[in-house]
C-alpha positions in Angstrom: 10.9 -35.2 -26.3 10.9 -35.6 -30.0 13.4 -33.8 -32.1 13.6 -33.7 -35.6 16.3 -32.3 -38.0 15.5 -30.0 -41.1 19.2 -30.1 -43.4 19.7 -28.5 -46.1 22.8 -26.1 -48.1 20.3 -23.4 -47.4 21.8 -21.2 -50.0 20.1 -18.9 -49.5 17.2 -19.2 -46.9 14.0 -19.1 -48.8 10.5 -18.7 -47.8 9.9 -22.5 -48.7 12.3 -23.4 -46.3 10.9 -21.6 -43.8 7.7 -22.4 -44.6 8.7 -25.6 -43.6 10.8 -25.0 -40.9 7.4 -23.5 -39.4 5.1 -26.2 -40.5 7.5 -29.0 -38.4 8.5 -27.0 -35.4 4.5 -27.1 -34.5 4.2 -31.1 -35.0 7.9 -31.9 -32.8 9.0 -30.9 -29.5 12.5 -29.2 -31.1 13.7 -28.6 -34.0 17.0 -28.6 -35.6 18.0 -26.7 -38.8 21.2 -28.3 -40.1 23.5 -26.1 -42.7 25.3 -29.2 -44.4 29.1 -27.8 -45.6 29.6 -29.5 -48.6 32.7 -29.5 -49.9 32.3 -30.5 -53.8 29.5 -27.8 -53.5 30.3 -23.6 -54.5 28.2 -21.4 -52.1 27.2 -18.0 -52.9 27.0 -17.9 -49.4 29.6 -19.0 -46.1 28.6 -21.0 -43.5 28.8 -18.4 -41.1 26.5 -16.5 -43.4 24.1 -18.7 -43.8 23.7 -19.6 -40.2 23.1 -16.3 -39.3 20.3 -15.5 -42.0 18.6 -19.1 -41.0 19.3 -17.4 -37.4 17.6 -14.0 -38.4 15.0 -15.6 -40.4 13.6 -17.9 -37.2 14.4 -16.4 -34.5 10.8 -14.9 -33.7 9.9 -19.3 -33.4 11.9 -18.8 -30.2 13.8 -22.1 -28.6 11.6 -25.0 -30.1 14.1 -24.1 -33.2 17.7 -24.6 -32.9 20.1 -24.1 -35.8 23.3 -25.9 -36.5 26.2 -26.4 -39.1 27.3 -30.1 -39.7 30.0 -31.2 -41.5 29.6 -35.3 -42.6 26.4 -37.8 -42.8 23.1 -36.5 -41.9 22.5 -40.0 -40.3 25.4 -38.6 -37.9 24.3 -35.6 -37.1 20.9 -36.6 -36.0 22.8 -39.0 -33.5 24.4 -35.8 -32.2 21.5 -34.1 -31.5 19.1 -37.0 -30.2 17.3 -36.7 -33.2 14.9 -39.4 -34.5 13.2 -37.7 -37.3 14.7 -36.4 -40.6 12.1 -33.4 -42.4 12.1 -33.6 -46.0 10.5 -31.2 -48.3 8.5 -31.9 -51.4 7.9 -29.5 -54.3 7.1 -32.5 -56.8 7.1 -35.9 -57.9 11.1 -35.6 -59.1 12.4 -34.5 -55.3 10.6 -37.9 -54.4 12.3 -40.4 -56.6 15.5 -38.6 -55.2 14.7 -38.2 -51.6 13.1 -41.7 -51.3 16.5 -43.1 -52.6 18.4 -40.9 -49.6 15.6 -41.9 -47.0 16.1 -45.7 -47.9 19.7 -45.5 -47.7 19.4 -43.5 -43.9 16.9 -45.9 -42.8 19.8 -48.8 -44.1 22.7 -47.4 -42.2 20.3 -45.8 -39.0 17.2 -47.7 -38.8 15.7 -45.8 -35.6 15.6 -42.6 -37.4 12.6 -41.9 -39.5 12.7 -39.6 -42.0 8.9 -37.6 -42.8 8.3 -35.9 -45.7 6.2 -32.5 -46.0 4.9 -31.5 -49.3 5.8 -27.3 -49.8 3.6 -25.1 -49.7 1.9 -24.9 -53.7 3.1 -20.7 -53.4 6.3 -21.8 -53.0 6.3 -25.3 -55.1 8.7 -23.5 -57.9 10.9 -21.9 -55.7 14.5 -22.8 -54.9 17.6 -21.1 -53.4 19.5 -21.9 -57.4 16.6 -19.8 -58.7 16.9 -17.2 -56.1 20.7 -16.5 -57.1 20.3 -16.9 -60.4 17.5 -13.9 -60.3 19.8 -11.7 -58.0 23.3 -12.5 -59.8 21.4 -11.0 -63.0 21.1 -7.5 -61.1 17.8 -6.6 -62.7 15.5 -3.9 -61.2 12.7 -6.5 -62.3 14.3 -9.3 -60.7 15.2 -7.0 -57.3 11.4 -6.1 -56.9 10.0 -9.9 -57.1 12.8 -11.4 -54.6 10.9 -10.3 -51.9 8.4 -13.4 -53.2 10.6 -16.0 -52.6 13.3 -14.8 -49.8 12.5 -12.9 -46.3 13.8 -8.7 -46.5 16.7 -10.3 -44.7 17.7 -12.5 -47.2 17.1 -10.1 -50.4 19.9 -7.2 -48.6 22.2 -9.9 -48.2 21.8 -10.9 -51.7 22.1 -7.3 -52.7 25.2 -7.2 -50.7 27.2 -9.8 -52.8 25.9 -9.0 -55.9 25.9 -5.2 -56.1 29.4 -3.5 -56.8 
């Protein structure tokens, strides 16, 4: 059985990441969605949170899709879960230079695990959690009305829940 991980802050959940998240569960046997807790790193979101959007979000993919929190190297994580395959997405030509850099230095310290790459989706090429809170933390009506484009119903309540006195 091959088991890949898909890690990520997932800060919120958008439809890019789920996107992908669908896209890999259909080429590997199981897939695990990792929530990294990053300390150095202020979340609009807890970890508990998050994991349970990701949860809500995926849970009609049924048991090829696990998800996870993990706290320390992504290299060490995927040794936890049997995983030999690290999923990468790519909006453009910048998150390569950087993700190459992280694959290279995986590869250095676990050489059996592999890491693949999937290019996003070109609807959701722009879109990033950062942009997501950014448009809900402004409180707009016109921002409230276009979430929906980039984050699942979900997603846009609990957003409306932190920002909204």
């Amino acid at each position: 059985m091959t088991i890949a991980v898909y890690a990520g802050s997932f800060d919120p959940i958008t439809k890019g990441h789920l996107d992908l998240i669908a896209r890999a569960s259909k080429v590997f046997d199981k897939l695990v969605v990792g929530i990294g807790v990053n300390a150095n790193k202020k979340c609009m979101f807890s970890l508990e949170e998050r994991t349970e959007l990701i949860r809500a979000t995926t849970q009609h993919a049924g048991s090829r899709i696990e998800v996870r929190p993990f706290d320390g190297l992504l290299v060490d994580f995927c040794r936890d879960v049997h995983a030999g395959v690290i999923i990468r997405g790519l909006r453009a030509v910048t998150d390569f230079e950087a993700e190459l850099g992280v694959a290279h230095a995986n590869s250095n310290m676990v050489p059996e695990i592999d890491t693949f790459f999937l290019p996003t989706n070109p609807e959701y090429s722009f879109v990033s959690s950062s942009i997501v809170r950014e448009i809900a933390c402004h409180n707009s009506d016109t921002g409230w009305k276009k979430l929906s484009n980039y984050v699942s119903p979900v997603v846009v309540e609990a957003l409306k829940r932190k920002v909204r006195p």
